[in-house]
C-alpha positions as CSV (number, residue, x, y, z in Angstrom):
1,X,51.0,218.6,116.7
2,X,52.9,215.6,117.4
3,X,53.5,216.4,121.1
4,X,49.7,217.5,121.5
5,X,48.6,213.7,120.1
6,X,51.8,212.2,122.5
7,X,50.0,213.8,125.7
8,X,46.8,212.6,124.9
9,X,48.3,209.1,124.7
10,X,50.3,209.9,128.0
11,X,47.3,211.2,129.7
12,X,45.2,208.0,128.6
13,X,47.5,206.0,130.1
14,X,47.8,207.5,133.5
15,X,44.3,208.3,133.8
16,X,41.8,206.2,131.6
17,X,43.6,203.0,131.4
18,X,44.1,202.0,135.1
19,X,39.9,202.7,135.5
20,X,39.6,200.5,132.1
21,X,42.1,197.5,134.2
22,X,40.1,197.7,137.0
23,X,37.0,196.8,135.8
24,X,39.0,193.9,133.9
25,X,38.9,195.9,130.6
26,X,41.7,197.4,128.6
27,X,44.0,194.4,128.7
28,X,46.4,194.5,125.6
29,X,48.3,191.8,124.0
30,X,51.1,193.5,122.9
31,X,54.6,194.6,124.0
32,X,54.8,197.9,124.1
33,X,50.9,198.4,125.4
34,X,49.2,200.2,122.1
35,X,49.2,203.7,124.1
36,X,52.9,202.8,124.5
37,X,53.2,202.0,120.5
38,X,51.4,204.8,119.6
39,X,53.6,207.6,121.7
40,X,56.7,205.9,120.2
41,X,55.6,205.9,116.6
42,X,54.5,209.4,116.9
43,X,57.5,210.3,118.2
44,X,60.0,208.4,115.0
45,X,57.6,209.1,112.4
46,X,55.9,212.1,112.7
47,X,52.1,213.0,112.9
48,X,50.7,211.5,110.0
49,X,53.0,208.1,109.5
50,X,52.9,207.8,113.7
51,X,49.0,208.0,113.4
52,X,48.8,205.3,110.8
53,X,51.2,203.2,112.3
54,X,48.9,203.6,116.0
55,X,46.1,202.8,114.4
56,X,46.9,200.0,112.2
57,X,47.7,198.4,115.7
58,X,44.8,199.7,117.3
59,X,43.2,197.6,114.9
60,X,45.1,194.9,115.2
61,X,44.5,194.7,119.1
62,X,41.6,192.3,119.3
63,X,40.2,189.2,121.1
64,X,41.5,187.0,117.8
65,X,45.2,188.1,117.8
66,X,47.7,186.1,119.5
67,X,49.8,189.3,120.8
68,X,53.3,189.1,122.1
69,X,56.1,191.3,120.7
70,X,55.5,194.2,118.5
71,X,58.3,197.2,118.5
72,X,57.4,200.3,116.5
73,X,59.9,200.2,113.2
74,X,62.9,202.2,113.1
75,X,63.0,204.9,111.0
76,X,65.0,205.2,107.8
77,X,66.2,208.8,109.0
78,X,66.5,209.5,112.4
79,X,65.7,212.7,113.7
């Protein structure tokens, strides 16, 4: 399930998110990008801590944050 929900972020991001930049929308804040997050913390943390993690910063993505540096957190137990 995992790799299902890392593709759909993959495809967003080669597909979606370059229309999205080109009509100036789309722009995010962070370091890694939120697709970018979101692919990595699905990948440490597995389905349901990855998808909490994503959205959490999905949420956290808006016009009010200042943005800048956010790495997805290690995990305690690598796989």
């Amino acid at each position: 399930m995992s790799w299902l929900l890392r593709g759909l972020f993959t495809v967003y991001r080669w597909t979606l998110s370059p229309l999205l930049h080109s009509f100036g929308l789309g722009n995010c804040k962070y370091q890694p990008t939120c697709s970018e997050y979101a692919e990595i913390a699905l990948y440490r943390h597995g389905v349901f801590k990855g998808t909490a993690l994503a959205v959490w910063r999905i949420l956290r993505c808006n016009p009010f944050s200042k943005g800048g540096l956010d790495p997805v957190p290690e995990t305690k137990h690598p796989r």
